[in-house]
VEXDREN-2710 file (C-alpha; in Angstrom, 1 decimal):
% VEXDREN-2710
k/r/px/py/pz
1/UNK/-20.1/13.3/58.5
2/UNK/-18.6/14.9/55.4
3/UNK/-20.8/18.6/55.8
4/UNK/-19.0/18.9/58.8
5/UNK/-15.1/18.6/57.3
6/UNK/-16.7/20.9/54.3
7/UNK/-16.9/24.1/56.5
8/UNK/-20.0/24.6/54.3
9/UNK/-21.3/28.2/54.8
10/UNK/-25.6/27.4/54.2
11/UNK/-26.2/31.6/55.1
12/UNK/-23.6/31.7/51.6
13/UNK/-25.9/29.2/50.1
14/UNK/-23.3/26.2/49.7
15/UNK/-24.6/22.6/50.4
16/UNK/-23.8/19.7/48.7
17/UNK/-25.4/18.9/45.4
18/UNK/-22.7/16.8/43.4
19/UNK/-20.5/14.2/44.2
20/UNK/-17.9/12.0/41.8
21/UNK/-15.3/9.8/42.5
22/UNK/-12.6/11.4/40.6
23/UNK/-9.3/9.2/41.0
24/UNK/-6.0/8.4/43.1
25/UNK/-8.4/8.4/46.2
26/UNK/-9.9/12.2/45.2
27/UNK/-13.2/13.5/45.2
28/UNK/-15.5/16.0/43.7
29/UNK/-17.8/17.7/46.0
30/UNK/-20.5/20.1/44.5
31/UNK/-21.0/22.8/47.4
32/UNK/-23.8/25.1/45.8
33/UNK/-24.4/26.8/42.5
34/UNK/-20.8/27.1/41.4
35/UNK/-18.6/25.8/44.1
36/UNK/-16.8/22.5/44.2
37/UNK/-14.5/21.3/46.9
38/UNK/-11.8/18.6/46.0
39/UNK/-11.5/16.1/48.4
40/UNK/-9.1/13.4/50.1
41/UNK/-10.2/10.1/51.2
42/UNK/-9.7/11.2/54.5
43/UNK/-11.9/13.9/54.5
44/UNK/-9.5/16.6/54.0
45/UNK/-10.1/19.6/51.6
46/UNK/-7.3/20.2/49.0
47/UNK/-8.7/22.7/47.3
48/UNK/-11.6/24.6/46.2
49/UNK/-13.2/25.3/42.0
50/UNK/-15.1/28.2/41.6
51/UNK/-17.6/29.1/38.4
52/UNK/-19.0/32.2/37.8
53/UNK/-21.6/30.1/36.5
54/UNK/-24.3/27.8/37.9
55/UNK/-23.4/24.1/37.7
56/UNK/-26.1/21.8/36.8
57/UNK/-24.6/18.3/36.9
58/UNK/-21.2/16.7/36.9
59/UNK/-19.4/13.3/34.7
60/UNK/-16.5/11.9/34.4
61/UNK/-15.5/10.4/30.8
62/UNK/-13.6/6.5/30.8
63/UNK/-10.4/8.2/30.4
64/UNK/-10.8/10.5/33.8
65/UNK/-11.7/13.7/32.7
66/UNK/-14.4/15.2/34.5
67/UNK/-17.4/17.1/32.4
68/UNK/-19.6/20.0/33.8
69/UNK/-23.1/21.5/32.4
70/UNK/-23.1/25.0/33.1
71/UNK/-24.9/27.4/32.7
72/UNK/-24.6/31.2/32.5
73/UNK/-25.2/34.7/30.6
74/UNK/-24.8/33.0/27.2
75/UNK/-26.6/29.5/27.8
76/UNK/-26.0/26.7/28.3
77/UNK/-22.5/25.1/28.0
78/UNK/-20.2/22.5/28.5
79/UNK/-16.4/22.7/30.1
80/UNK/-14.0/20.1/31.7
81/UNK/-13.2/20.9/35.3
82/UNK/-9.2/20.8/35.8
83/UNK/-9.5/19.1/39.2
84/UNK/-5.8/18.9/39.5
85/UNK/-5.2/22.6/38.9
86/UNK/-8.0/23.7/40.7
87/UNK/-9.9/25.5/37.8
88/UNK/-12.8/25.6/35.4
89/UNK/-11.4/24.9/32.1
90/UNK/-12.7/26.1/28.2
91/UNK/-15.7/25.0/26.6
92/UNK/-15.8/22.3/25.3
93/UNK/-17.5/23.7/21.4
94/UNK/-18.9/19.9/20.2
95/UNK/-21.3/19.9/23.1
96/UNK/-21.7/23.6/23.8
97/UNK/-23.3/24.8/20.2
98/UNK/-23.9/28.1/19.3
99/UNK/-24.0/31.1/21.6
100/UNK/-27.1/31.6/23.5
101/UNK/-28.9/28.2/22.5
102/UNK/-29.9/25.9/25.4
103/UNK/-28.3/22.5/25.3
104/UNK/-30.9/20.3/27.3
105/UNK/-28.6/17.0/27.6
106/UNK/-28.5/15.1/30.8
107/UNK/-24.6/14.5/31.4
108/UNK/-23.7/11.2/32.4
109/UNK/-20.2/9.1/33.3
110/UNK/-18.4/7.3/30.6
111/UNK/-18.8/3.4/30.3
112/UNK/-17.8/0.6/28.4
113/UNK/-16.3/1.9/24.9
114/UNK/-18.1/6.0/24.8
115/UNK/-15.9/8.2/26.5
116/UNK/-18.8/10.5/27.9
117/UNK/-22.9/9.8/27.6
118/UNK/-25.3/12.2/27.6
119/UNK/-29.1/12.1/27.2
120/UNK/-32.3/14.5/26.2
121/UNK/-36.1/13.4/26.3
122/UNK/-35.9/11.8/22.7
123/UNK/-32.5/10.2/22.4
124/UNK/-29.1/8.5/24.3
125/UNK/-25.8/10.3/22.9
126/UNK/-22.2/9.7/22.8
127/UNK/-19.5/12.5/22.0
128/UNK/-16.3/11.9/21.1
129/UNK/-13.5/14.1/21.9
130/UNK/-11.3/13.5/19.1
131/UNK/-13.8/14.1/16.2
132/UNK/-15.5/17.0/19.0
133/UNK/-18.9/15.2/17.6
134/UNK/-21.8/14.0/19.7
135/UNK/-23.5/10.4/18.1
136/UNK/-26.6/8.5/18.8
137/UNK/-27.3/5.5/20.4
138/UNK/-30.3/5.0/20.8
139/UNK/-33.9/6.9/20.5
140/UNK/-35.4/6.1/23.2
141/UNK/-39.4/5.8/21.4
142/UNK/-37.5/3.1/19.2
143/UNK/-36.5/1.1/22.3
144/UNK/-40.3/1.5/23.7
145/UNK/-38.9/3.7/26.5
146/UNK/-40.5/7.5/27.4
147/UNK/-37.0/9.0/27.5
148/UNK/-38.3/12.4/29.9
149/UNK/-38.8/9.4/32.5
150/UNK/-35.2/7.8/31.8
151/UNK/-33.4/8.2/35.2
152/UNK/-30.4/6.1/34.3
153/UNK/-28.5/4.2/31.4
154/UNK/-25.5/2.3/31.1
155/UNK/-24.1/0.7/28.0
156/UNK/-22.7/-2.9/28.8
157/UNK/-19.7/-4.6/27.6
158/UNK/-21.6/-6.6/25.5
159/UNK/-23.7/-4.1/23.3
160/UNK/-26.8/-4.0/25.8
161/UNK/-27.8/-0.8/27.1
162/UNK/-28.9/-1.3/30.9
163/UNK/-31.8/1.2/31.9
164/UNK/-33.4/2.5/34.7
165/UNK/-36.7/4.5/34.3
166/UNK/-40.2/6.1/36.0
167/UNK/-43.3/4.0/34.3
168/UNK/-46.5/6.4/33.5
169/UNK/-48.2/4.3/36.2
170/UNK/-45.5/5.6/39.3
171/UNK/-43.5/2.3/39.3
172/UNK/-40.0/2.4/38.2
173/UNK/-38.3/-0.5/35.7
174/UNK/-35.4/-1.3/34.5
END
């Protein structure tokens, strides 16, 4: 398996808690609180990222880019991970707002024509890069849908916005 090429050191408290698929045959492997390990398709480690920071979740935007939600000693914040470089790279300010709030959004991959989605309890986002400005979709009430149960969504090519969620009665639906 994978754990075993990692050299994962569990008495240092890494494991594996992220993965993406990050290009040219190159992954992303979260390895505890602030550790990733970029990774061949053969299993070989390249290199390794390290925050100071505790990494909540992971995307990657349609053009490549790949997104992480940290958080640290001022909040919550945003930053692109230079996977190529090996490096945690500056906030991004759009998503990050001011010092010391706490951003709650839900990071997920780019898809069809938004560059990077993210999601709270009441609404489905997109943020562009150029304007540094997040946008909504959807809210998630409107569509009929209790968005703190929303365990997926993907916007299809042809407007539709494909959705996976937990049902107050314990069944999921999509």
């Amino acid at each position: 398996p994978i754990s075993d090429k990692l050299d994962l050191k569990e008495e240092e408290g890494e494991y594996i808690n992220n993965f993406k698929i990050v290009g040219d045959g190159t992954y992303l492997i979260g390895a505890g609180e602030g550790l990733f390990k970029v990774v061949t398709d053969k299993g070989e480690v390249k290199s390794e990222i390290k925050s100071e920071d505790y990494i909540d979740s992971i995307a990657v935007t349609t053009d490549g880019r790949v997104i992480a939600c940290s958080y640290g000693k001022d909040g919550t914040y945003y930053a692109e991970i230079d996977v190529k470089n090996a490096k945690m790279g500056s906030k991004i300010e759009g998503l990050s707002g001011e010092k010391g709030t706490s951003m709650s959004y839900t990071l997920m991959d780019g898809a069809a024509s938004f560059p990077l989605l993210l999601k709270d309890s009441k609404s489905y986002y997109t943020y562009d890069f150029e304007a540094d400005k997040i946008t909504k979709i959807l809210d998630w009430m409107d569509a009929g849908i209790p968005g703190d149960s929303v365990n997926a969504a993907v916007p299809l090519d042809d407007g539709r916005i494909f959705c996976a969620y937990d049902k107050f009665d314990s069944k999921s639906a999509a």
